[in-house]
N, C-alpha and C positions, 0 to 999 in steps of 0.2 A: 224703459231705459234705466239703467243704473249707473250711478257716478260713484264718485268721492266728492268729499268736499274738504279743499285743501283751506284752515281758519285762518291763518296767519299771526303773526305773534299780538301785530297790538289788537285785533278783533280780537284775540283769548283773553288780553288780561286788560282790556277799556273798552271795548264792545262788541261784550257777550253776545246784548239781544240784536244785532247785525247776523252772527250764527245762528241765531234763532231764527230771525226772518225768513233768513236765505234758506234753509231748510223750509221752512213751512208754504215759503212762495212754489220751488220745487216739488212738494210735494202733492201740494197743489195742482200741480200743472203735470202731474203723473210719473214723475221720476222718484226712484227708491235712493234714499242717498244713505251713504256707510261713512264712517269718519274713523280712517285709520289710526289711532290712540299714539303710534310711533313716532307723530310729524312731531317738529319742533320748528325754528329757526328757517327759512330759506337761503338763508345768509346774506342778504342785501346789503343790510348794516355792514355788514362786515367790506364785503365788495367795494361800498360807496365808499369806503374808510378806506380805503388799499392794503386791506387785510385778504388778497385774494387766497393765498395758501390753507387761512381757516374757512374760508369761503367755500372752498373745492371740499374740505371734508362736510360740513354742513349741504352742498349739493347731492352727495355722494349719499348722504342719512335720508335724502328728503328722496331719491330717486327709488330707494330699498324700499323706504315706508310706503312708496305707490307704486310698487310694481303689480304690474296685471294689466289687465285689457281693457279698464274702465277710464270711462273722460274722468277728467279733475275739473272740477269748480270751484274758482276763490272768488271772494266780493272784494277783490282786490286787484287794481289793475298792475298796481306796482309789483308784488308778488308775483300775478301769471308774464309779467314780462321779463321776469326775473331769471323764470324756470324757462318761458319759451325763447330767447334772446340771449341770455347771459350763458346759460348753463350748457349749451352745446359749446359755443366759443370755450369754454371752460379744458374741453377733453380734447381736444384738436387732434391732440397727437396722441391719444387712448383711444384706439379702435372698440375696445369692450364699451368703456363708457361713455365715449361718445356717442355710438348705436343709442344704450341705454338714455342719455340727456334727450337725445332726438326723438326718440318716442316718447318720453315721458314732455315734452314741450310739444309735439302733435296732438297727444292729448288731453292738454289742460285747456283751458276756457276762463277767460275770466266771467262775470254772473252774467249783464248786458249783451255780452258775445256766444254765450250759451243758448240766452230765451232766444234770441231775433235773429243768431246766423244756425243756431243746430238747433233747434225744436223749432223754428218758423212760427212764433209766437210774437205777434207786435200790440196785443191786448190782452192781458194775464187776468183778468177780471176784478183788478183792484177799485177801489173808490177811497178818497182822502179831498175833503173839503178844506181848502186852503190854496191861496197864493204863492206856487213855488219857484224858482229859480235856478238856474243849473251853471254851477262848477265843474268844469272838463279838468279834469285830474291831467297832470301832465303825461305821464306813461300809457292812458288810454290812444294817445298818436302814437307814439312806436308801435301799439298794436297793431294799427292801422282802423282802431274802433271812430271814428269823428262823430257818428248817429245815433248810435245805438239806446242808451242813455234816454236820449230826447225823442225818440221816437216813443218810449215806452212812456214815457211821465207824459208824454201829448195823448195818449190814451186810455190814462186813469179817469177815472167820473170825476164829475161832481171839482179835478182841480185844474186853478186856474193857472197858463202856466205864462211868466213874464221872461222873455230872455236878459240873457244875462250880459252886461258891455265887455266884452275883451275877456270873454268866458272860457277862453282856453289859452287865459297867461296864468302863470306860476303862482299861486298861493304864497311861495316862500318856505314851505317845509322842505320840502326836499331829502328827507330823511339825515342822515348827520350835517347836510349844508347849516339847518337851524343854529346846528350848538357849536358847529366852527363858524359859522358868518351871522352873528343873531341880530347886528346891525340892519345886515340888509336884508336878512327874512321879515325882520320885523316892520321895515317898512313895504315892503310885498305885500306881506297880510293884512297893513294896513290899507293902503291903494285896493284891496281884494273888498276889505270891510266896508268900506266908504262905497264900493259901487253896485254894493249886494244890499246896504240901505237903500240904495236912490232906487231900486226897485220895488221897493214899497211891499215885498213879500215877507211871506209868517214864517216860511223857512226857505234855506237854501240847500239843496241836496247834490252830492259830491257822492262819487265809486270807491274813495279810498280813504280808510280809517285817518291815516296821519293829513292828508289835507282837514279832514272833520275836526281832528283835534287842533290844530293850527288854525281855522277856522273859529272857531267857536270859542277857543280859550280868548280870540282878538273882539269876538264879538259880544262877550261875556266883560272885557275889561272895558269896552267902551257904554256898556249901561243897556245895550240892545237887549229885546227881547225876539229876534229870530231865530228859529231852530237852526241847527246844525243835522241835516238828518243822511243816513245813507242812502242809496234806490234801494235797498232791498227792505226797509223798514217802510216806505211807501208800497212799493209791490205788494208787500205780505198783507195790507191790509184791505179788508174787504167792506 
C-alpha cells in the first residue's frame, strides 16, 4: 500500500520527530509512504478565525498537492477533520471542487484511523516500558474515532496503561480559542494537568500536536516531570 503523509504545520515546525515516527511505524507495518514537498497550511487557523475566504484558497493548495489515488495520513486528528468535514461544506456550490474536496476527504485517515480501520492492525509490534495515559483530542469524535487510540496503546509490551478521568474534555487549545480566550484555556489545561497527575503516569499520550503543546507547556510550568508524547512516538518504538 502507498499513502501520502499529510505533516501538518505545527508537527513541521515543533514536532518533527511525530513525522519521523509516523513514517517509521508505517513503514514498519509495510506501507511505502511519499511526502508531497507542495503541502503547506490546511487552513484551520484560518477557518477557526473566520477567515473562510483565505481558507478556501489554502484548501484549494492542499487539494492540488494531493491529487491522485493514494490514501493521506496525518497524525493529526484536527487536520484530517479539517480536510474530511470542513473542506466539502467549503465548495457546496462548485461542482469541480467540490468532486475534488470529496475525494480527497474519502481519502485521508487520520494515523489511529489508518492502523485499526484500513490495515486491520490492533498490535503494531511496539514495546515502551512506562505508565501511560490517554488524552482524546477533541476532533477525534467528529471523526467518529472514540477507540482507536486506546486500543493500540493497550497493546504495546511491556506498557502499563492507567485511564484517564474525563479523557475526552477539552484541553483548552483549541487552536485560536487559546489566544482569544487564554483565561479559560488556561484554566481547561489546568483542570486537564491536575487529573493527568492523579494518574500517577510517566507520560500522557495525545493524537494532536496542539493538545501536546498546550499540554505540556501547563505541565512543564507546574514543575511536573510527565512526558507529553504523541501515539505515534509510542508506536514507532520497538
Amino acid at each position: 500500500m502507498k499513502v501520502s503523509l499529510l505533516i501538518t504545520c505545527l508537527g513541521d515546525v515543533f514536532f518533527p520527530e511525530v513525522g519521523e515516527a509516523t513514517v517509521r511505524l508505517l513503514r514498519r507495518l509495510g506501507v511505502d509512504v511519499d511526502f508531497p514537498a507542495a503541502q503547506t497550511c490546511c487552513g484551520q487557523p484560518h477557518f477557526n478565525s473566520g477567515y473562510h475566504a483565505d481558507a478556501r484558497i489554502l484548501a484549494k493548495h492542499t487539494i492540488q498537492a494531493f491529487a491522485g489515488d493514494r490514501l493521506v495520513v496525518t497524525p493529526s486528528g484536527s487536520c484530517a477533520a479539517m480536510v474530511k468535514l470542513e473542506y466539502p461544506e467549503f465548495f457546496q456550490n462548485d461542482l469541480i471542487w467540490h468532486g475534488r474536496a470529496e475525494d480527497l476527504a474519502h481519502r485521508t485517515h487520520e494515523l489511529s484511523d489508518f492502523v485499526v480501520n484500513v490495515l486491520k492492525v490492533v498490535d503494531v509490534g511496539s514495546r515502551y516500558s512506562a505508565k501511560v495515559t490517554y488524552h482524546m483530542a477533541c476532533h477525534l469524535r467528529g471523526l467518529g474515532l472514540q477507540s482507536e487510540p486506546e486500543i493500540l496503546l493497550r497493546n504495546v509490551r511491556d506498557l502499563e496503561y492507567v485511564p484517564l478521568e474525563r479523557a475526552d474534555e477539552c484541553c483548552g487549545f483549541g487552536g485560536s480559542f487559546a489566544v482569544r480566550f487564554p483565561e479559560i484555556s488556561g484554566a481547561m489545561v489546568g483542570d486537564k494537568a491536575s487529573l493527568i497527575e492523579k494518574t500517577g503516569a510517566d507520560a500522557v499520550v495525545a493524537t494532536d500536536a496542539g493538545c501536546l503543546m498546550n499540554i505540556a507547556g501547563c505541565l512543564r510550568r507546574r514543575g511536573s516531570k510527565i512526558r507529553a508524547m504523541h501515539l505515534a512516538e509510542i508506536l514507532a518504538r520497538t
